[in-house]
VONU-589930 format. One record per residue (C-alpha): residue number from 1; residue in three letters; chain; x, y, z. Coordinates in steps of 0.1 Angstrom, whole numbers. Example, Ala and Ser with C-alpha at 12.3 -4.5 7.8 and 13.67 -1.06 7.14 Angstrom:
2
+-----+---------+--------+-------+-------+-------+
| num | residuo | cadena |  east | north |    up |
+-----+---------+--------+-------+-------+-------+
|   1 |     ALA |      A |   123 |   -45 |    78 |
|   2 |     SER |      A |   137 |   -11 |    71 |
+-----+---------+--------+-------+-------+-------+
//
This chain:
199
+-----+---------+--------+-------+-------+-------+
| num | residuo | cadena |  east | north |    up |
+-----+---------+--------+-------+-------+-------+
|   1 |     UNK |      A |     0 |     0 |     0 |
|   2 |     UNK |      A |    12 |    34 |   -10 |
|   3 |     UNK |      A |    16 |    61 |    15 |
|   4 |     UNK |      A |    -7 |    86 |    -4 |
|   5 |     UNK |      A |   -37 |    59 |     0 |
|   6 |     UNK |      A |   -30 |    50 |    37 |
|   7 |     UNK |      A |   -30 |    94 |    41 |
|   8 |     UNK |      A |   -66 |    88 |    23 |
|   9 |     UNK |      A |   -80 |    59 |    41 |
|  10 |     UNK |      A |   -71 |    78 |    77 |
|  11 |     UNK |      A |   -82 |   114 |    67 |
|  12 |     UNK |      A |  -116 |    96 |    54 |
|  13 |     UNK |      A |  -116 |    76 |    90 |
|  14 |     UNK |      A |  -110 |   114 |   108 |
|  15 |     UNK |      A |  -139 |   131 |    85 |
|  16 |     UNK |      A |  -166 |    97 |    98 |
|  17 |     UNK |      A |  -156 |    99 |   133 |
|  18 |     UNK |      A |  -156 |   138 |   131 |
|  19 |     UNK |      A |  -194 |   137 |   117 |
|  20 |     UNK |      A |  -203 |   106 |   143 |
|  21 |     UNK |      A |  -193 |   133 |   169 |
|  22 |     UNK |      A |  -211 |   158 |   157 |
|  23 |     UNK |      A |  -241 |   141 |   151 |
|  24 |     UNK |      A |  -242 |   130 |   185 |
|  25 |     UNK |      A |  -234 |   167 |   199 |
|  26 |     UNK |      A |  -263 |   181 |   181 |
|  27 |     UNK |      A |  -289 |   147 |   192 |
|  28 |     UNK |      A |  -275 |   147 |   230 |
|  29 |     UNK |      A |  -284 |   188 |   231 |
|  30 |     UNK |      A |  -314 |   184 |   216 |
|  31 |     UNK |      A |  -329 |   155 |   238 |
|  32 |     UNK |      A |  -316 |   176 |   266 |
|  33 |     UNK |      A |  -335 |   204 |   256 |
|  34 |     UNK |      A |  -367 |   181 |   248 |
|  35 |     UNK |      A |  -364 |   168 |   282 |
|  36 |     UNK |      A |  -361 |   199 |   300 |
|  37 |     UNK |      A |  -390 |   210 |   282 |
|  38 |     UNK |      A |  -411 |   180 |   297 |
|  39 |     UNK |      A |  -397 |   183 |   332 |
|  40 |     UNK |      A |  -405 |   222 |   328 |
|  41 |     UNK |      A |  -443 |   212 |   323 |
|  42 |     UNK |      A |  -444 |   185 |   344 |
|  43 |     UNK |      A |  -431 |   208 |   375 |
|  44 |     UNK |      A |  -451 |   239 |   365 |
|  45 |     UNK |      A |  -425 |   261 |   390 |
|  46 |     UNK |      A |  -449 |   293 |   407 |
|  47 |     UNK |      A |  -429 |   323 |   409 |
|  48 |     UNK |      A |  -414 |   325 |   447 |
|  49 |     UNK |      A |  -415 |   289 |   448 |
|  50 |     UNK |      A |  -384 |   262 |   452 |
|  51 |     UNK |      A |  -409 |   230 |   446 |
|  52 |     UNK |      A |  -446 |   227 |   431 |
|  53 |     UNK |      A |  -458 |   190 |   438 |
|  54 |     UNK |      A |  -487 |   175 |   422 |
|  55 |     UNK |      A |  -501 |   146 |   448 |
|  56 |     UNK |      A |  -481 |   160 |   479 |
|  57 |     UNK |      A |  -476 |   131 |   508 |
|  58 |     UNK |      A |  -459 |   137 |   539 |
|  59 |     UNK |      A |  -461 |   114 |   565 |
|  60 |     UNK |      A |  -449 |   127 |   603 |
|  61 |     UNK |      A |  -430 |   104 |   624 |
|  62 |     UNK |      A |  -419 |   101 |   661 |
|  63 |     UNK |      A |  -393 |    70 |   661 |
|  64 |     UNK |      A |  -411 |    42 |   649 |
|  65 |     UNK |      A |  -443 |    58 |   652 |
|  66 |     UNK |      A |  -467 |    74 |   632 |
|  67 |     UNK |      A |  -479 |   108 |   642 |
|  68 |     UNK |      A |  -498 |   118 |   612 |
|  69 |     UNK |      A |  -500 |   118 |   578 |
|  70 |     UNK |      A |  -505 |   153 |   552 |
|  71 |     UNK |      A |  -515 |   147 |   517 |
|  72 |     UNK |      A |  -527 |   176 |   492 |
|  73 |     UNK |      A |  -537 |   177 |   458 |
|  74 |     UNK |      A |  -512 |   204 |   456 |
|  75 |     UNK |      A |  -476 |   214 |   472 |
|  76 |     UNK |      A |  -455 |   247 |   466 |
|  77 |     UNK |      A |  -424 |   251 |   487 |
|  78 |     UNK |      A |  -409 |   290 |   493 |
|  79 |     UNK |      A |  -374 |   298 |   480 |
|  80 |     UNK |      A |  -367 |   304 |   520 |
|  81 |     UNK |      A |  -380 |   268 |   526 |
|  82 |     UNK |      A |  -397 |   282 |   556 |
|  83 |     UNK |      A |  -437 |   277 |   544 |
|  84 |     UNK |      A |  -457 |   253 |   523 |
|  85 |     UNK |      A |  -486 |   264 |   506 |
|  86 |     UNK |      A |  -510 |   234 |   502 |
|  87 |     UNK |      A |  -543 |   231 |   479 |
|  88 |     UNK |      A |  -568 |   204 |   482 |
|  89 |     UNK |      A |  -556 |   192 |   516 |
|  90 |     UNK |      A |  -562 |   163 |   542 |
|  91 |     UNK |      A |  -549 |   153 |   575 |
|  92 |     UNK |      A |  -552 |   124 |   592 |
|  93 |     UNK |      A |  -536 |   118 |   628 |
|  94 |     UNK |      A |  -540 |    89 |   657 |
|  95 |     UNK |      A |  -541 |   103 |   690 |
|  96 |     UNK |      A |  -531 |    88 |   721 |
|  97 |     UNK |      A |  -559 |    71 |   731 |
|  98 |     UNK |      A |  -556 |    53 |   696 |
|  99 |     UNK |      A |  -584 |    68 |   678 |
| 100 |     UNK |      A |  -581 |    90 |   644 |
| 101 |     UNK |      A |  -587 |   123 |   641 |
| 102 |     UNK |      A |  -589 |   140 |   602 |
| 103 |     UNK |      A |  -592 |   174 |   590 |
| 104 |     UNK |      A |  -597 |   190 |   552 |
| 105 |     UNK |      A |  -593 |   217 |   541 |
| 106 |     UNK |      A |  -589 |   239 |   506 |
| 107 |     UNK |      A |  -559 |   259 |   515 |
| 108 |     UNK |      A |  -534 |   256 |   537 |
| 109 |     UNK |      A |  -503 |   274 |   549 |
| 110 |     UNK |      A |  -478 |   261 |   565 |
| 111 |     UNK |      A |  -447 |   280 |   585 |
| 112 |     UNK |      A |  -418 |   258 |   586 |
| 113 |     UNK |      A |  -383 |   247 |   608 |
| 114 |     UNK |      A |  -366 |   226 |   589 |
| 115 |     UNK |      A |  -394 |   195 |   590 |
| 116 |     UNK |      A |  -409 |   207 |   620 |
| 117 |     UNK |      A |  -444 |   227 |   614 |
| 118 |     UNK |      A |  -448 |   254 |   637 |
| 119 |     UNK |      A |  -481 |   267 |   626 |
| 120 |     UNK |      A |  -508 |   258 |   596 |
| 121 |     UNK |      A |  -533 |   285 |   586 |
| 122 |     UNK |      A |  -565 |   270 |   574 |
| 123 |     UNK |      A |  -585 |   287 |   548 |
| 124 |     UNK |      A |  -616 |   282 |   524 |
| 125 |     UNK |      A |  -637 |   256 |   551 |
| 126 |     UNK |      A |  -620 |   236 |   575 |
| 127 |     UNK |      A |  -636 |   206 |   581 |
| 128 |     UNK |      A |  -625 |   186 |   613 |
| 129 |     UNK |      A |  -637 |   155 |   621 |
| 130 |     UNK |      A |  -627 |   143 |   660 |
| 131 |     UNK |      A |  -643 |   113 |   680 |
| 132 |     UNK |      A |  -677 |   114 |   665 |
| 133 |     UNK |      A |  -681 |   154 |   663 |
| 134 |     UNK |      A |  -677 |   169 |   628 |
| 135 |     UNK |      A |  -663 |   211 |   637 |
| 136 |     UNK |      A |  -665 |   230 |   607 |
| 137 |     UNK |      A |  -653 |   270 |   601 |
| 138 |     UNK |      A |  -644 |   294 |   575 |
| 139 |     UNK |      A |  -606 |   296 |   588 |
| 140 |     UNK |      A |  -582 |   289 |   614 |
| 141 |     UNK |      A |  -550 |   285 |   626 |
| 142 |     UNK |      A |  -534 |   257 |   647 |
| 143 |     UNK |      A |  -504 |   254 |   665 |
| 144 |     UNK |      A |  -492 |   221 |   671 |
| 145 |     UNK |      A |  -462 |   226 |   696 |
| 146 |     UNK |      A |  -492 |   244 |   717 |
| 147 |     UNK |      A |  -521 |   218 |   705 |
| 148 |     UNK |      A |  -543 |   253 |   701 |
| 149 |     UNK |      A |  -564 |   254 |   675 |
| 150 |     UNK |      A |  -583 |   290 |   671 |
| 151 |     UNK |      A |  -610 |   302 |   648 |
| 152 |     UNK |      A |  -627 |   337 |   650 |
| 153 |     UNK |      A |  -656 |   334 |   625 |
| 154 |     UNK |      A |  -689 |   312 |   625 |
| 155 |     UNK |      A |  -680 |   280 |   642 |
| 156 |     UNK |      A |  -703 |   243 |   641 |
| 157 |     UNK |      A |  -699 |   214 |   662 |
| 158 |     UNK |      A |  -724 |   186 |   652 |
| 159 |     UNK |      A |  -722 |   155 |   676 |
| 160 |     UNK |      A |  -742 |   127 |   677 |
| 161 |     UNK |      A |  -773 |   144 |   702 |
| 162 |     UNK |      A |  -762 |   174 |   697 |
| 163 |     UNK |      A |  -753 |   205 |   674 |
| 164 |     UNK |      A |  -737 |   240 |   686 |
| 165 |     UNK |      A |  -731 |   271 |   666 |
| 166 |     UNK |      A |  -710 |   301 |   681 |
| 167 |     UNK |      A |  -682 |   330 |   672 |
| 168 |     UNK |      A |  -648 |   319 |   680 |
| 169 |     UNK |      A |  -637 |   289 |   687 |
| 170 |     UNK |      A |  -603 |   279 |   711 |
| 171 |     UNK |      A |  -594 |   243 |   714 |
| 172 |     UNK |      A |  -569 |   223 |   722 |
| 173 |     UNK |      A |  -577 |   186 |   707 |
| 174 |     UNK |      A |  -551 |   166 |   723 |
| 175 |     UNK |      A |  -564 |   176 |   755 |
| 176 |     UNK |      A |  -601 |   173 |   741 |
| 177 |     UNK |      A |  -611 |   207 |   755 |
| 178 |     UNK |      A |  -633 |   233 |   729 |
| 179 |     UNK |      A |  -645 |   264 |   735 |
| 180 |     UNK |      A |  -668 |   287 |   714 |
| 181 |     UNK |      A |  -663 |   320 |   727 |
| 182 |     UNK |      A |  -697 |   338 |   717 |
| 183 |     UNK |      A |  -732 |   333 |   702 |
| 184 |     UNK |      A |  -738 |   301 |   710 |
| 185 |     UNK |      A |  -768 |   284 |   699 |
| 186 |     UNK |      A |  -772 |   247 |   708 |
| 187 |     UNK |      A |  -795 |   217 |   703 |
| 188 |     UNK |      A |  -792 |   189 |   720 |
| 189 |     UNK |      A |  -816 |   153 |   712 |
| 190 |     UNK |      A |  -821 |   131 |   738 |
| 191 |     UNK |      A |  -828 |    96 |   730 |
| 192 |     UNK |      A |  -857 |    80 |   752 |
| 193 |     UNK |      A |  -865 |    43 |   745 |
| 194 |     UNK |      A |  -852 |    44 |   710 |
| 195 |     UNK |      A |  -870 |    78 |   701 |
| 196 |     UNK |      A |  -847 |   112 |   693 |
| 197 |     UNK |      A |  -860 |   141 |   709 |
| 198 |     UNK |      A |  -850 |   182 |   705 |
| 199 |     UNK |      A |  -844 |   204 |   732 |
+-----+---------+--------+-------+-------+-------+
//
């Protein structure tokens, strides 16, 4: 083999490998670029916001124990990472005397430290369901470390026998202690012998 062909054979060998190169370059930017086009939709980032979650779960625990568990239809974490802003919420928590307690809600915010929750405002109905009494209210805020819960507006409390509507509302659940503050209207049915009857 002359020189001049071998020169041939390796310059056409440099020109193949030269186009195999670029023609990866240009497909590996590309699929990158398709990709973080798909992962841009799929996030939907909110201005302010380090994290937007569809089908947020967050499960609290204490050792090996449960303490409750937070899902919401949607999540959006600050650039601080010191609040949550939830949509579409529900939590569900067993208390110590090993019965559930649940509450919904359409908006919630959350102040954060780190993975502790130091306060959740409630907002657009709150709907608390806790040892056969349904509470419901406009807003409120809780404060776990404290186990307050405080409403200002229209409060409900429908038991079994009974239903009471009031201003205000202070609770502490844990401690199973509620307190409507003013207005209060109540009914109360007394079952004799099998029949329910209002007072």
């Amino acid at each position: 083999m002359s020189p001049r062909f071998i020169a041939k054979a390796l310059a056409g060998i440099g020109i193949g490998a030269l186009l195999v190169v670029i023609v990866s370059a240009v497909w590996v930017v590309d699929n990158r670029d398709h990709q973080q086009r798909l992962l841009a939709r799929a996030v939907k980032l909110v201005p302010g916001t380090l994290l937007d979650a569809h089908n947020f779960h967050w499960t609290q625990m204490k050792g090996d124990q449960e303490q409750w568990q937070l899902r919401a239809k949607e999540a959006a974490y600050s650039n601080d990472r010191t609040s949550a802003r939830l949509s579409g919420a529900a939590l569900s928590m067993k208390l110590d005397d090993g019965k559930e307690m649940s509450a919904r809600a359409q908006q919630v915010l959350l102040k954060l430290q780190g993975n502790h929750v130091l306060r959740a405002d409630f907002s657009g109905g709150l709907v608390l369901n806790y040892k056969g009494m349904v509470i419901s209210t406009d807003k409120a805020t809780f404060f776990p470390d404290r186990d307050d819960l405080q409403a200002a507006g229209l409060v409900t409390i429908d038991g079994p026998q009974f239903s009471v509507r009031g201003v205000g509302l202070e609770a502490h659940p844990r401690a199973q202690t509620f307190t409507l503050k003013a207005q209060t209207d109540t009914q109360v049915t007394i079952k004799q012998n099998g029949a329910a009857q209002s007072s």
